[in-house]
C-alpha positions as MATLAB code, in Angstrom:
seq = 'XXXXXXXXXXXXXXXXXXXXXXXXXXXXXXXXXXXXXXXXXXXXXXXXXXXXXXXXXXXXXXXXXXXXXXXXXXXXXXXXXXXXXXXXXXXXXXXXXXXXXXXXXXXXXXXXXXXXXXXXXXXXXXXXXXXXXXXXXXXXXXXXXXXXXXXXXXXXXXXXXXXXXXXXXXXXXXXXXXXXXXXXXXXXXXXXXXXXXXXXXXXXXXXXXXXXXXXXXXXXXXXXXXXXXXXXXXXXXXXXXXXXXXXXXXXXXXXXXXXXXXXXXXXXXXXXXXXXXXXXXXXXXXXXXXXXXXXXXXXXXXXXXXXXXXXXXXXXXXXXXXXXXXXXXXXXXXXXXXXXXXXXXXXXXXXXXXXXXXXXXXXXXXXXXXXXXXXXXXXXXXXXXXXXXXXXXXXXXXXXXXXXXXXXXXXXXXXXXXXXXXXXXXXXXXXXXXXXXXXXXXXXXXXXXXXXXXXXXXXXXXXXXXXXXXXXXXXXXXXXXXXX';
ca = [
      23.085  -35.755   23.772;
      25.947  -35.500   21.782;
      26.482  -32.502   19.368;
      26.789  -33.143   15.735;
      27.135  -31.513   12.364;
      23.430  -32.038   11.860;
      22.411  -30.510   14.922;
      24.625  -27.596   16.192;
      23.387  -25.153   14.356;
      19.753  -25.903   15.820;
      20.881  -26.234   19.167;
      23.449  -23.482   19.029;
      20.881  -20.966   17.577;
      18.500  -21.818   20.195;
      20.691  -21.392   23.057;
      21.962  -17.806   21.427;
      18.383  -16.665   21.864;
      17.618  -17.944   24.676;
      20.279  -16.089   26.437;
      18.765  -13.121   24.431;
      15.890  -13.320   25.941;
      17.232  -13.952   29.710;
      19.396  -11.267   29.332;
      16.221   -8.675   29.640;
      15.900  -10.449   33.445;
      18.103   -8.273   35.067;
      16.027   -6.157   37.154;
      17.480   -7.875   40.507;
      20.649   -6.896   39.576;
      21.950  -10.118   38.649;
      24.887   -9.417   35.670;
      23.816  -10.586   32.130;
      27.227  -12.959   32.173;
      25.472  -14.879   34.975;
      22.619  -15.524   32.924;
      24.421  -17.088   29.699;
      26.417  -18.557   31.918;
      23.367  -20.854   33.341;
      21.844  -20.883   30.137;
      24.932  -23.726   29.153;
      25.071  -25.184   32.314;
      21.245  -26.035   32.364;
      22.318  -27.433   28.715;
      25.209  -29.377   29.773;
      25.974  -32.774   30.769;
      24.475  -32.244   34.288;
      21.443  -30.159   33.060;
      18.278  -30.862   31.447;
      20.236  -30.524   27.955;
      21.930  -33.352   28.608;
      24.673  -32.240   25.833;
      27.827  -34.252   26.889;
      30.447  -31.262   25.557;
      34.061  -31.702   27.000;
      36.356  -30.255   24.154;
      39.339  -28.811   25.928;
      41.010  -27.702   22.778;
      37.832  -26.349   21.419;
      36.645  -24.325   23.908;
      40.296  -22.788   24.259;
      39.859  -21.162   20.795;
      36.317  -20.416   21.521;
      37.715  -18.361   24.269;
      40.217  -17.045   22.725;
      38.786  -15.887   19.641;
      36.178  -14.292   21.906;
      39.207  -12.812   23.916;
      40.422  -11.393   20.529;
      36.950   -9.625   19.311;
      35.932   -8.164   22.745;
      39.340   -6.855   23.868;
      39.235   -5.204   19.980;
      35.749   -3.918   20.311;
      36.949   -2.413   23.647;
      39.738   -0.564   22.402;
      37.612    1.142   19.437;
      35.540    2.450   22.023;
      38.285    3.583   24.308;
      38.997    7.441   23.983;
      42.052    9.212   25.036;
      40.013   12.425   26.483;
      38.355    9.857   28.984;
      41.827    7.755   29.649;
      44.779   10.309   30.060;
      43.065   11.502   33.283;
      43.774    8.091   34.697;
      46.138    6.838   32.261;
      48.966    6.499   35.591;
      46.590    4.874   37.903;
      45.214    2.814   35.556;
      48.658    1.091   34.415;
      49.463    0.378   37.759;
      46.220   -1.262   38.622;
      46.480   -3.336   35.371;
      50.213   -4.257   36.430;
      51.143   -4.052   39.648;
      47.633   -4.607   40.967;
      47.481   -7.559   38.837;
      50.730   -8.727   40.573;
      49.892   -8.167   43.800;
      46.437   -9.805   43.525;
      48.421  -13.275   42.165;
      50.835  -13.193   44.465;
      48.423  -12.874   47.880;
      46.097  -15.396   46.541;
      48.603  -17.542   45.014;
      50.405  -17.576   48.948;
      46.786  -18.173   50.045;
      45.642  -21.130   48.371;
      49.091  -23.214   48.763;
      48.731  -22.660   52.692;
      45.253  -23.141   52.429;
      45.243  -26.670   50.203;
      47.281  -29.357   49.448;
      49.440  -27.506   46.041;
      52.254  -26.195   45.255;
      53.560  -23.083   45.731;
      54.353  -22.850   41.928;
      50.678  -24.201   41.520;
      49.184  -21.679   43.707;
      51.112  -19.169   42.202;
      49.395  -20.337   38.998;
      46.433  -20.301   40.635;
      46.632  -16.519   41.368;
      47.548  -15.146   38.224;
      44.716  -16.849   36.311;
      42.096  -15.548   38.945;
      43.804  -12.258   38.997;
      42.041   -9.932   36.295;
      38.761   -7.930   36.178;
      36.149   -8.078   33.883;
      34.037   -4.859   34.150;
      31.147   -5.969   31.335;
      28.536   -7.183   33.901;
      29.780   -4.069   35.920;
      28.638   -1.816   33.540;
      25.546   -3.622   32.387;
      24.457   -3.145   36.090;
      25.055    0.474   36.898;
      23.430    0.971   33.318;
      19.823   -0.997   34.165;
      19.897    0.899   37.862;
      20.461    4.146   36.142;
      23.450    4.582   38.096;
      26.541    6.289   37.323;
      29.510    7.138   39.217;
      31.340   10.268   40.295;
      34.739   11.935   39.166;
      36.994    9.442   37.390;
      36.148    6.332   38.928;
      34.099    4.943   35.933;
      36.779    5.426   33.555;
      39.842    4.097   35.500;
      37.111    0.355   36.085;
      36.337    0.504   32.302;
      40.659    0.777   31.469;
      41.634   -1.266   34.232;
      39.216   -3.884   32.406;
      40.433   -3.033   29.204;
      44.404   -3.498   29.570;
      44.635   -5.696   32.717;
      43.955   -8.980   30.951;
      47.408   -9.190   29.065;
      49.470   -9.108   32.071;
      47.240  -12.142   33.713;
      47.579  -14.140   30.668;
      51.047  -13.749   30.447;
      51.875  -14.542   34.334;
      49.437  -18.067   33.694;
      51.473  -18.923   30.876;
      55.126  -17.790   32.778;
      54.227  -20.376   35.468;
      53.031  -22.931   33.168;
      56.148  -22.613   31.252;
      57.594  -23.083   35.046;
      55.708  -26.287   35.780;
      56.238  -27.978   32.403;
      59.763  -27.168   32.482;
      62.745  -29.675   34.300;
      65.027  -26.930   34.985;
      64.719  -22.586   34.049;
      67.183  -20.030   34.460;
      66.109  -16.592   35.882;
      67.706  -15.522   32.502;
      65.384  -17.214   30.529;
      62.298  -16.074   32.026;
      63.543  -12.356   32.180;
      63.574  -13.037   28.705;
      59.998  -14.603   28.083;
      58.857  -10.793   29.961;
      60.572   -8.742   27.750;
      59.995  -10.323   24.572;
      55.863  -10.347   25.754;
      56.009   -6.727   26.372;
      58.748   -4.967   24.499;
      57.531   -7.311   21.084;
      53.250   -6.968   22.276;
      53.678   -2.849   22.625;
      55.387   -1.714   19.661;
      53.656   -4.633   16.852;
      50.268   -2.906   18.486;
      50.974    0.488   17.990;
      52.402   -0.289   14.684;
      49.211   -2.462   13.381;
      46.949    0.570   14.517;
      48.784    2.688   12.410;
      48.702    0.567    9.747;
      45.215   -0.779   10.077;
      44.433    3.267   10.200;
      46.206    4.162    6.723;
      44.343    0.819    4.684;
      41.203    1.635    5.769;
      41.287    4.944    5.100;
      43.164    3.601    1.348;
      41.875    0.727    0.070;
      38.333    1.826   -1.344;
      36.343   -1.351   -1.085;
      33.218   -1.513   -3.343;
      31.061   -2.722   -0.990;
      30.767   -1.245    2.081;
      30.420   -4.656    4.473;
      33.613   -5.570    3.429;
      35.417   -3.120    5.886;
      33.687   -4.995    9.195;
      35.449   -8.208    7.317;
      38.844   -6.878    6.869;
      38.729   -5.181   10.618;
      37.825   -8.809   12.246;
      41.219  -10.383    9.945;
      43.237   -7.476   11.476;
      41.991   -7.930   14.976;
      42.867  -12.384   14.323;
      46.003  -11.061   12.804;
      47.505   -8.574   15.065;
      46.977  -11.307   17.633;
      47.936  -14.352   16.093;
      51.298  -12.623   14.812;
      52.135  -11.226   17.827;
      51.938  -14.039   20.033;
      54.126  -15.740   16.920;
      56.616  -13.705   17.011;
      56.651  -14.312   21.075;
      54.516  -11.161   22.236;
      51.346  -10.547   24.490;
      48.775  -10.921   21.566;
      46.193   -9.801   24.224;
      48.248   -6.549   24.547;
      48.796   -5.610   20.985;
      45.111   -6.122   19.772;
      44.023   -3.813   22.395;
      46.606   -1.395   21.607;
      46.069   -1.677   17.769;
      42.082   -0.990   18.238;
      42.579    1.843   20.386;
      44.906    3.459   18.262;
      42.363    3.046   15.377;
      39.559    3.883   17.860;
      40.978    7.279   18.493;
      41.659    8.015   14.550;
      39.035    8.873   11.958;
      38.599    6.420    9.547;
      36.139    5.476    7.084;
      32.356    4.106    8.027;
      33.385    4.721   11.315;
      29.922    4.807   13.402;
      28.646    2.038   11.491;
      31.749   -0.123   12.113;
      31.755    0.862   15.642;
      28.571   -0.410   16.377;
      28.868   -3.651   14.501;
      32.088   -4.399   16.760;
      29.965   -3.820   19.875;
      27.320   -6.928   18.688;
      30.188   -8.948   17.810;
      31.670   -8.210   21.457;
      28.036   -9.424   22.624;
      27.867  -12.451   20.344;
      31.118  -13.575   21.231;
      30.289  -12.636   24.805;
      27.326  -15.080   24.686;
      29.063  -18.102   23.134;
      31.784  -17.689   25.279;
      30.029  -18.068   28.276;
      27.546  -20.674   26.944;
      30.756  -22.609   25.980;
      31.883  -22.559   29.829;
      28.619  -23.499   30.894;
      28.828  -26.225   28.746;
      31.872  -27.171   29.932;
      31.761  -27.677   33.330;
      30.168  -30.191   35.167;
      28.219  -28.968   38.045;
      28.389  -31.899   40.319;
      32.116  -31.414   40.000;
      31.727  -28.181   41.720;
      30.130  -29.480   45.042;
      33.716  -30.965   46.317;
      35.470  -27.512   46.016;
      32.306  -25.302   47.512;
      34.040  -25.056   51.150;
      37.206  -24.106   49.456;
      35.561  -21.790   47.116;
      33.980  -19.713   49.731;
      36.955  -19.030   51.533;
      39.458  -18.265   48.491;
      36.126  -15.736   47.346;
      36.238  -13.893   50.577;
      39.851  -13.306   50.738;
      40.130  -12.262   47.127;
      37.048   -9.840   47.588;
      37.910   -8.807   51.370;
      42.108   -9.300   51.339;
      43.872   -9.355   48.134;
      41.903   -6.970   46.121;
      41.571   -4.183   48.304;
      44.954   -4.693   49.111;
      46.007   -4.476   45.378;
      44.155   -1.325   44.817;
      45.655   -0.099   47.777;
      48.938   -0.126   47.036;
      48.592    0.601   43.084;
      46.510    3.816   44.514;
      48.585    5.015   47.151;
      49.647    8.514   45.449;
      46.790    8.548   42.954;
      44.662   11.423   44.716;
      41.285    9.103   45.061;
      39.769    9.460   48.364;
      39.438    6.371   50.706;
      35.711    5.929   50.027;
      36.584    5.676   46.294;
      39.545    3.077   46.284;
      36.977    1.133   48.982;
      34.536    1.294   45.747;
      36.864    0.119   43.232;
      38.334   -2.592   45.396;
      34.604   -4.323   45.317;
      34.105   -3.396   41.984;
      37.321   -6.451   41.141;
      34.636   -9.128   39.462;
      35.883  -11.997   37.991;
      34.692  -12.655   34.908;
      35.524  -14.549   31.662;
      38.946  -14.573   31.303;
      40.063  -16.666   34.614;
      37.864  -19.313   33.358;
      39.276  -19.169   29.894;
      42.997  -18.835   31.202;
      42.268  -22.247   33.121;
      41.561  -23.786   30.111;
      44.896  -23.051   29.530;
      46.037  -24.963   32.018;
      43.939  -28.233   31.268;
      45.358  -27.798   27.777;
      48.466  -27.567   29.077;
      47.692  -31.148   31.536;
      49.080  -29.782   34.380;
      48.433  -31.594   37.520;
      45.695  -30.718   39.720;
      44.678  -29.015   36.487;
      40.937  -29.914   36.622;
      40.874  -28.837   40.095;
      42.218  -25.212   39.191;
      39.978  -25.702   36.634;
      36.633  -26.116   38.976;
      38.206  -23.647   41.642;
      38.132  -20.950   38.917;
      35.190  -21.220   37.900;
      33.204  -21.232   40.951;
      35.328  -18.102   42.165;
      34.410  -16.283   39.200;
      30.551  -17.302   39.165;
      30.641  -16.433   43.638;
      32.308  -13.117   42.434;
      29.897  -12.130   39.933;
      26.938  -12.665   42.143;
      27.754  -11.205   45.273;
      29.804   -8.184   44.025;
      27.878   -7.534   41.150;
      24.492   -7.936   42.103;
      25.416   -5.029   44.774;
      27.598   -2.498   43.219;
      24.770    0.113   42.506;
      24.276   -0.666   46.738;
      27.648   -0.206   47.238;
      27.927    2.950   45.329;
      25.073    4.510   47.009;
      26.266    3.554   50.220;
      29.701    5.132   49.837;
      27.935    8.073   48.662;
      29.602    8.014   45.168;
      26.719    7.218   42.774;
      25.004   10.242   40.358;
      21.894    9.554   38.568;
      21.602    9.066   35.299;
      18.454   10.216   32.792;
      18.467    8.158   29.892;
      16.530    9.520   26.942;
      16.439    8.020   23.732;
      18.187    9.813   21.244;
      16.797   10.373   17.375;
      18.588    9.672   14.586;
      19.698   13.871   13.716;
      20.729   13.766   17.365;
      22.906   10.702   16.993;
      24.714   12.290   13.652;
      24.922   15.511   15.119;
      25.424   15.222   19.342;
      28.690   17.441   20.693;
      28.919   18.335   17.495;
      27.522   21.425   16.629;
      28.750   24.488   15.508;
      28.233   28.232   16.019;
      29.046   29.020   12.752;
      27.943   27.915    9.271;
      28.819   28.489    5.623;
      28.347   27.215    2.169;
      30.844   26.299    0.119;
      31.048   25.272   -3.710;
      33.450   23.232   -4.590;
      34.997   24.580   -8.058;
      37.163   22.248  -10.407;
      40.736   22.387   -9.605;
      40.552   22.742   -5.887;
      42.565   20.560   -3.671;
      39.833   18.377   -2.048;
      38.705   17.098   -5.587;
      39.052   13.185   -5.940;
      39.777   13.276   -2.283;
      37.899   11.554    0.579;
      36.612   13.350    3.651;
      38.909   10.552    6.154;
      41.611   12.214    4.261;
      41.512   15.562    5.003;
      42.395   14.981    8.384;
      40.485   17.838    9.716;
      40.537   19.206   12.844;
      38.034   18.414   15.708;
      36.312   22.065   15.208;
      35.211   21.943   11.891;
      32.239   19.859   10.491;
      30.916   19.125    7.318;
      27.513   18.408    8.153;
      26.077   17.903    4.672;
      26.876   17.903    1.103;
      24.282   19.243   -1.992;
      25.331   17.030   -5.239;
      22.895   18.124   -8.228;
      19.240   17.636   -6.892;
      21.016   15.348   -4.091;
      21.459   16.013   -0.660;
      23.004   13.522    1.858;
      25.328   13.604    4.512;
      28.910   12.731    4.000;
      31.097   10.221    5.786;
      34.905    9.195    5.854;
      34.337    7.333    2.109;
      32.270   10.177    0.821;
      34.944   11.630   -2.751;
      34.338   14.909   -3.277;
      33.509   16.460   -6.753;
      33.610   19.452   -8.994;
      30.113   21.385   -8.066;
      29.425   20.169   -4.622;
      27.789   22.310   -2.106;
      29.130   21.936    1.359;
      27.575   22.999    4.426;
      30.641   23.756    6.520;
      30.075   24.451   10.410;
      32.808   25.109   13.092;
      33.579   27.169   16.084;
      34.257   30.435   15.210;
      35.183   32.847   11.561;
      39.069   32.602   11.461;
      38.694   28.724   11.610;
      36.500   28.742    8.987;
      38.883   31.446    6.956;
      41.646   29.095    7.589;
      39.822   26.141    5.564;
      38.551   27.647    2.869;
      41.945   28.778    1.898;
      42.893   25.015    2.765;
      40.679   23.570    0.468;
      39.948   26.239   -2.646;
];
């Protein structure tokens, strides 16, 4: 079957709920990735579907719009309070480890098959990133969770390590396609990734910070709009102006992320369905893509570049990146297994076909049966593993109601009203900003016979009754002479 304009939309919509649906089977521990991922195989060319989908260039923006969307969903969620605790350790993980991991495997595979150094090289750096969204999926449906910092050093490590394997896969592409290359120019191509990627992300995060909080859209689904063009943006400009798009849309989002800024909840949680819809088609796309049969002839191979990735170069990698970082042995031991490949190698070695490099479809077929081994064995046993190594906690989940989901770690010991008379300073002024400080809350506002509670858009008039709460009376003494 072949897809057309008539019938995409009915077979694409079926396929997104069908993945729905399998992704409640995970009570075996199998990661919800795995799932969509067999979903668009069982559709493909090979599969009962019979859809005959091979659209290299396609797919590649599939994937990379996908890339865009879930690395800027990640970021909003990011915090520094959970990050600066492993903010060291975490860098070196998502740079050296990254590093460390291509080279070993890269060595590996040329001695092991019949490429390149150069190719195997290539090889490693696509295969050498994390993805920790069927980690977490896991540890959530076992009730799982982890002790001391370990879960925040996976979910940053998964967060920022991505830019540096994208930009080593394109470094030895650039390699392969090119006759001759000086050391000069590649020292270059680094810089110019980095030094450009860093500083355009911090700078769009401020920026994206101060419009939001400025523009004063009438309708209130606008924002989510102008949020997804800034995410497309900040990565489509970087990577014009020659930096690690990747890298600055993560950047940007946690910037904004870790600022207040108008219909902030509400945009939150629309960025994390987004990062599950794009999620889903990404990995029904590389189901579609690949052609099982294809995969038999590198099986052998497969298995043994799995193993020492899981067994040699990863723990190796986290070894070295972790060698003064003050986690115990049982700990790095953890976080070596918990290196699944994911996503991104797959998409990266689209890259590569795009790119026609030879022995491209093999790298191609290589990757992708790495990353599905990976995600089975390691993630179908990291609440095991945890347990075993004696570092899991249970969790109690209890579902939350809606004044607890306003209100949660934010409560204050003291409380005071507050009429707003005309003339004061807040008049005409938005609650985003006012900029206030973490310890004081207004938790609702009175307007005539009206009574609601305020958010970053909420304009403040002559007459309004506040209900101010913070932590103790000199804050709150402190404010009103702020504001009256």
């Amino acid at each position: 079957m072949n897809l057309t304009l008539e019938n995409i939309l009915l077979i694409g919509s079926f396929l997104l709920i069908l993945s729905v649906f399998f992704s409640k089977s995970t009570k075996y521990g199998v990661p919800t990735v795995v799932l969509f991922l067999a979903v668009g195989m069982l559709a493909g060319a090979d599969g009962v579907g019979n859809i005959d989908f091979f659209d290299i260039h396609l797919s590649k923006f599939i994937g990379t719009l996908a890339l865009i969307l879930i690395l800027f969903s990640g970021g909003l969620d990011t915090r520094y309070s959970d990050i600066r605790p492993v903010l060291r350790q975490g860098a070196l993980l998502s740079t050296l480890g990254v590093v460390v991991t291509a080279a070993l495997t890269g060595i590996f595979i040329s001695y092991f098959t019949h490429i390149s150094l150069i190719e195997g090289l290539l090889f490693g750096s696509i295969i050498s990133s994390t993805d920790a969204a069927a980690v977490f999926s896991i540890l959530r449906s076992k009730n799982t969770g982890l002790k001391g910092r370990i879960r925040p050093l996976l979910e940053f490590e998964s967060g920022s390590n991505d830019p540096m394997a994208y930009f080593l896969t394109i470094f030895f592409i650039f390699i392969l396609q090119s006759e001759s290359v000086s050391a000069g120019k590649l020292i270059l191509m680094f810089l110019k990734q980095f030094l450009l990627g860093i500083p355009f992300g911090i700078a769009m995060g401020f920026l994206i910070t101060r419009i939001i909080n400025r523009i004063h859209l009438s309708f209130e689904g606008l924002y989510s709009v102008m949020l997804i063009a800034f995410a497309i943006f900040t990565f489509a400009f970087s990577d014009f102006i020659g930096g690690n798009g990747y890298l600055s849309v993560y950047i940007a989002a946690t910037i904004l992320g870790n600022k207040e800024f108008v219909h902030k909840r509400s945009l939150t949680k629309h960025f994390d369905g987004q990062a599950w819809l794009m999620q889903i088609i990404m990995f029904l796309t590389l189901g579609l893509l690949v052609y099982p049969k294809q995969l038999i002839p590198v099986v052998s191979v497969g298995l043994v570049i799995s193993f020492f990735i899981i067994l040699v170069a990863r723990p190796l990698a986290v070894f070295i990146s972790l060698a003064f970082s003050g986690f115990n042995f049982r700990s790095k031991l953890f976080i070596s297994w918990v290196g699944l490949r994911g996503a991104v190698p797959v998409i990266l070695s689209i890259y590569v076909l795009d790119a026609e490099i030879d022995n491209g479809m093999f790298i191609f077929n290589l990757v992708f049966f790495i990353s599905l081994i990976s995600v089975l064995i390691q993630g179908s046993t990291i609440a095991w593993v945890a347990k075993l190594l004696g570092l899991s906690v249970p969790v109690t989940i209890r579902k939350k109601s809606a004044i607890e989901e306003e209100f949660v770690n934010t409560v204050k010991p003291v409380r005071a009203e507050i009429e707003l008379l005309p003339g004061t300073v807040i008049e005409n002024k938005t609650l985003v900003s006012l900029s206030l400080p973490k310890s004081i809350l207004i938790s609702m506002v009175i307007r005539g016979d009206v009574l609601f509670v305020p958010d970053g858009a909420t304009v403040f008039h002559a007459g309004d009754q506040l209900t101010v709460m913070t932590d103790d009376e000199d804050t709150l003494e402190k404010f009103k002479q702020k504001i009256l």
